[in-house]
C-alpha positions in Angstrom: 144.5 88.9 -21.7 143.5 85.7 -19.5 147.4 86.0 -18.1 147.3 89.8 -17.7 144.1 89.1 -15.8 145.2 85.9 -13.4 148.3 87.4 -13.1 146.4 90.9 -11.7 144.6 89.1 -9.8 147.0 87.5 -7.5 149.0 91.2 -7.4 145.5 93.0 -6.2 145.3 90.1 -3.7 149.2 90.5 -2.2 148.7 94.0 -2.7 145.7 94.3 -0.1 147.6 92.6 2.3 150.5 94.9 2.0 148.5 97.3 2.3 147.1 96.2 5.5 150.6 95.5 7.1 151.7 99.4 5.6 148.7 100.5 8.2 149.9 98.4 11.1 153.5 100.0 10.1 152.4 103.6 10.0 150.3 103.5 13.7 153.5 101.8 15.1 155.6 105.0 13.6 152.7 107.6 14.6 152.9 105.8 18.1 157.1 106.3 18.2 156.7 109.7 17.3 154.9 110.6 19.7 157.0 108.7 22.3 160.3 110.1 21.4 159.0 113.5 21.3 160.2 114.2 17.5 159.2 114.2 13.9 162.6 113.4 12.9 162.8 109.5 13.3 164.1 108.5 10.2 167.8 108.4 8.9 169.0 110.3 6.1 169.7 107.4 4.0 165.7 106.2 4.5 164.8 109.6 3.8 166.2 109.5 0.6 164.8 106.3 0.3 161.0 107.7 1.8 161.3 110.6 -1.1 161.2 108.2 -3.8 158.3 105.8 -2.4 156.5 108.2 -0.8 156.9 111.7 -2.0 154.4 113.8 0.3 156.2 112.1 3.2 158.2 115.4 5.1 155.0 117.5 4.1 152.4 114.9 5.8 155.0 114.5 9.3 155.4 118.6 8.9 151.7 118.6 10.1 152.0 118.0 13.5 149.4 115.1 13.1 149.1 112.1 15.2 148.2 109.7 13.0 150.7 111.6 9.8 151.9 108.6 9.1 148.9 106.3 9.1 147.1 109.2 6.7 150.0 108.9 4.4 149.9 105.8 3.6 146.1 105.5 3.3 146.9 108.7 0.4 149.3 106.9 -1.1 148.0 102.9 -1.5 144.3 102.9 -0.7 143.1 103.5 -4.0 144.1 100.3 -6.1 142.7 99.4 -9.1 140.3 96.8 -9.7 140.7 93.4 -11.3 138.7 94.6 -14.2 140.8 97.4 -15.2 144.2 95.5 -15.4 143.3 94.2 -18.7 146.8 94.5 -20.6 150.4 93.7 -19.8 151.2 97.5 -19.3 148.4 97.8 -16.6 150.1 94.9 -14.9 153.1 96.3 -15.0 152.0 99.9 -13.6 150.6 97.7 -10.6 153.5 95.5 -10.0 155.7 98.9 -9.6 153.0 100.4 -7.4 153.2 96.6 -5.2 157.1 97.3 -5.2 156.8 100.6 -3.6 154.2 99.2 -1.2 156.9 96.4 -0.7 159.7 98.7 -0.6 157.8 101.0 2.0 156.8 97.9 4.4 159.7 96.7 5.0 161.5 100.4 5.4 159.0 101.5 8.0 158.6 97.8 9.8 162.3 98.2 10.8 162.1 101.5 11.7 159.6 100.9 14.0 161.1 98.3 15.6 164.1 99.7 16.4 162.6 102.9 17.7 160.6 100.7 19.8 163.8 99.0 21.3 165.4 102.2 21.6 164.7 104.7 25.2 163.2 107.8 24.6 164.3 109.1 27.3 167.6 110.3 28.4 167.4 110.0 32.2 167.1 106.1 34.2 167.1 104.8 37.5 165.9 101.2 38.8 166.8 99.4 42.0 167.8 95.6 42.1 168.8 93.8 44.9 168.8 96.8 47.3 171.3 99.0 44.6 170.2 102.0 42.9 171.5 102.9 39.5 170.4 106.4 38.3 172.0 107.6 34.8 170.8 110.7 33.1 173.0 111.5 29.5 173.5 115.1 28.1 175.4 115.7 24.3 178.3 117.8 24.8 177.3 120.2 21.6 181.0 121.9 22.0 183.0 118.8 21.8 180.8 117.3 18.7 180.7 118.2 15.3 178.1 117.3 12.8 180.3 117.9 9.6 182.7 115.7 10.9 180.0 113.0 12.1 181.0 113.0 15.4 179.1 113.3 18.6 180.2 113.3 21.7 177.6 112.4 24.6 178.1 112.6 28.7 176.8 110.1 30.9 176.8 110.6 34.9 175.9 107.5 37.2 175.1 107.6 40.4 175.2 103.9 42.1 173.6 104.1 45.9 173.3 101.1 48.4 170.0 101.6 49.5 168.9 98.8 51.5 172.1 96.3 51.8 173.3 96.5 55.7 176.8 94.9 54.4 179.2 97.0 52.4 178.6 96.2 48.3 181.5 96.7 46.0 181.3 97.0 42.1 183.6 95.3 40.8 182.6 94.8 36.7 180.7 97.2 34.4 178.5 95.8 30.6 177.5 98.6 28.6 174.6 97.5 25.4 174.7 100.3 23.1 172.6 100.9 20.1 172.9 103.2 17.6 169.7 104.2 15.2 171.0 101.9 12.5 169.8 99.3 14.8 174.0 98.5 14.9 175.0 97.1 18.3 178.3 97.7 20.8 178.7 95.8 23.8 181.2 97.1 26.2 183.0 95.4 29.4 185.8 96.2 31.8 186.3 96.5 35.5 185.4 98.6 37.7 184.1 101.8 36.7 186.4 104.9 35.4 189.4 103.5 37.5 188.0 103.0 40.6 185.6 99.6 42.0 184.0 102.0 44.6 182.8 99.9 47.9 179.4 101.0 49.4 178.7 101.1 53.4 174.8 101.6 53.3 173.1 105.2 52.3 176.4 105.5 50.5 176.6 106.5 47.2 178.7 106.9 44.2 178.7 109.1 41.0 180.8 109.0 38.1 180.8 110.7 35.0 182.1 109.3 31.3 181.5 110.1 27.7 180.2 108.0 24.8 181.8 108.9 21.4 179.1 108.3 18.8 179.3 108.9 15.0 175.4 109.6 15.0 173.4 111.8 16.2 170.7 109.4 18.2 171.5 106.1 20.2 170.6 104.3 23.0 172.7 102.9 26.4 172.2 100.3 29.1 173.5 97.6 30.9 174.8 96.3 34.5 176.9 96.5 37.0 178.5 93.4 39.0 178.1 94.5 43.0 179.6 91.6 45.2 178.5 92.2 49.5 181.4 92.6 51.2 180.2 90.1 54.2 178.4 87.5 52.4 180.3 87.6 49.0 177.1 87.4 47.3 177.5 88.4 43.4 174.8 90.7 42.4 174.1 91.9 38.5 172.7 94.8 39.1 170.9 96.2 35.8 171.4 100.0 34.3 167.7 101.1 32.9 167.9 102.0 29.2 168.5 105.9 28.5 168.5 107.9 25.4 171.7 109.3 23.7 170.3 112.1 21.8 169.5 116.2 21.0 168.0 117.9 24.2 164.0 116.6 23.7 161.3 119.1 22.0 157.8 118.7 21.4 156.4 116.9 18.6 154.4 120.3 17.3 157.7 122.1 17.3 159.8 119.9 15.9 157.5 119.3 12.9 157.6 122.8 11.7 161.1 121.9 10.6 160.3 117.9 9.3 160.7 119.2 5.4 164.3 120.3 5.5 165.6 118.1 8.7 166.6 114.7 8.5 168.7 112.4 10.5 171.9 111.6 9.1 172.8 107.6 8.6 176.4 106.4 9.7 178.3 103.4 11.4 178.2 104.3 15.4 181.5 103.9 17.6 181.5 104.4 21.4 183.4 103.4 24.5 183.8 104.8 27.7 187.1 107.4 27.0 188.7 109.3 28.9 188.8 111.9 26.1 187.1 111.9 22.6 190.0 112.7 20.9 189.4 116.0 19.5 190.4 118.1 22.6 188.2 121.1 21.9 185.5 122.6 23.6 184.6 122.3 27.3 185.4 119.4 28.9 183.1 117.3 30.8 183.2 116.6 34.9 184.4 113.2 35.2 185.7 113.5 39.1 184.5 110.5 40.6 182.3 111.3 43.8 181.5 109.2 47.3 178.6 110.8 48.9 176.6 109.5 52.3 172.6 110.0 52.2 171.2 110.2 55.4 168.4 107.6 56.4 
């Protein structure tokens, strides 16, 4: 009895601080959720995993809540017992399996949220560096993917503008970073951009389109662009915000009225810029390459 007791005593004490990192956990998720713009965060192999350690999870995120998460866990781990009610060996054991869930749902939703928060919500980007504007915006092409098949094919159009270099820029090198939602990363280089290293006189601008083959159905894309001036040879790396692959964006309240039968599926992620996905069906895409002039 003096075991069952020293012993529940030291898994109350790690249990509380589990418990305190689940609640810093659950407002990261409740704060992703509500930054992506969707319910539906989690892949389908951590939702099989969530439905073991945390039953009421789809119903609590079906809601609409902003703080779902954060009230879930509070329902699920708050009420621990005491010290003096773990008394024998099987009351010890009922709390250690209670502590491995808590475990088991820590580290699940601490991963999740990081990677959501190193992932852009958003599906359009623009910055300017060094006197070079990158604006991307990414679409999925729903008629050339196909979920059965775990295949997902996105478009991305770039539009690169010298804004305020008075000597002719060229880009000569493109880097591509892309992240799928397994947190599984791609980097991507080559020259030029879609067969072309496109030189810019000033107000000039060009826009390109190209695809990203991915065998999920959320990611994320960034990078740079090398730009050398024409007169100076200066080397520039010019950096391509962040932007979201993913499903056109809904709101929070409307994607939670289907959280208990949705999930995201969980799969390896495979992407390059291709001329063609490989499947040949469906519309294709507008990947003319484009030299425009803006006026100043």
């Amino acid at each position: 009895t003096t075991l069952a007791r020293a012993t529940g005593a030291m898994t109350l004490s790690l249990g509380r601080v589990l418990y305190r990192g689940l609640l810093r956990c659950g407002r990261r998720i409740d704060a992703q959720i509500q930054r992506h713009g969707t319910v539906d965060v989690f892949p389908e192999t951590e939702c099989e995993r969530l439905r073991e350690i945390l039953p009421g999870y789809k119903a609590a995120l079906a809601l609409g809540s902003r703080h779902a998460v954060d009230a879930l866990i509070r329902d699920a781990f708050r009420d621990a017992p005491s010290t003096s009610d773990v008394d024998t060996s099987n009351d010890v054991t009922k709390t250690a399996a209670r502590l491995d869930d808590a475990v088991a749902a820590h580290a699940l939703l601490r991963r999740r949220a990081a990677l959501l928060e190193g992932m852009a919500a958003d599906t359009r980007s623009c910055l300017t560096t060094e006197g070079v504007r990158v604006a991307v915006r990414s679409a999925l092409v729903p008629e050339m993917s196909s979920p059965a098949e775990s295949s997902f094919v996105f478009s991305y159009t770039v539009s690169i503008t010298n804004l305020l270099n008075d000597e002719p820029v060229q880009v000569v090198s493109r880097h591509w970073r892309i992240q799928d939602e397994e947190g599984r990363v791609e980097e991507v280089r080559g020259t030029g951009v879609v067969g072309f290293q496109p030189i810019l006189e000033k107000g000039a601008q060009f826009e390109y389109t190209s695809q990203a083959p991915l065998r999920r159905l959320k990611g994320s894309m960034g990078g740079s662009f090398a730009v050398v001036g024409q007169t100076t040879g200066r080397v520039m790396d010019v950096p391509v915000g962040a932007f979201a692959l993913g499903p056109p964006r809904r709101a929070v309240a409307d994607d939670a009225e289907t959280a208990e039968t949705s999930g995201d599926g969980a799969s390896d992620a495979k992407k390059d810029e291709k001329k063609t996905t490989g499947k040949g069906r469906g519309r294709r895409v507008d990947r003319s390459a484009r030299f425009t002039k803006i006026e100043t």
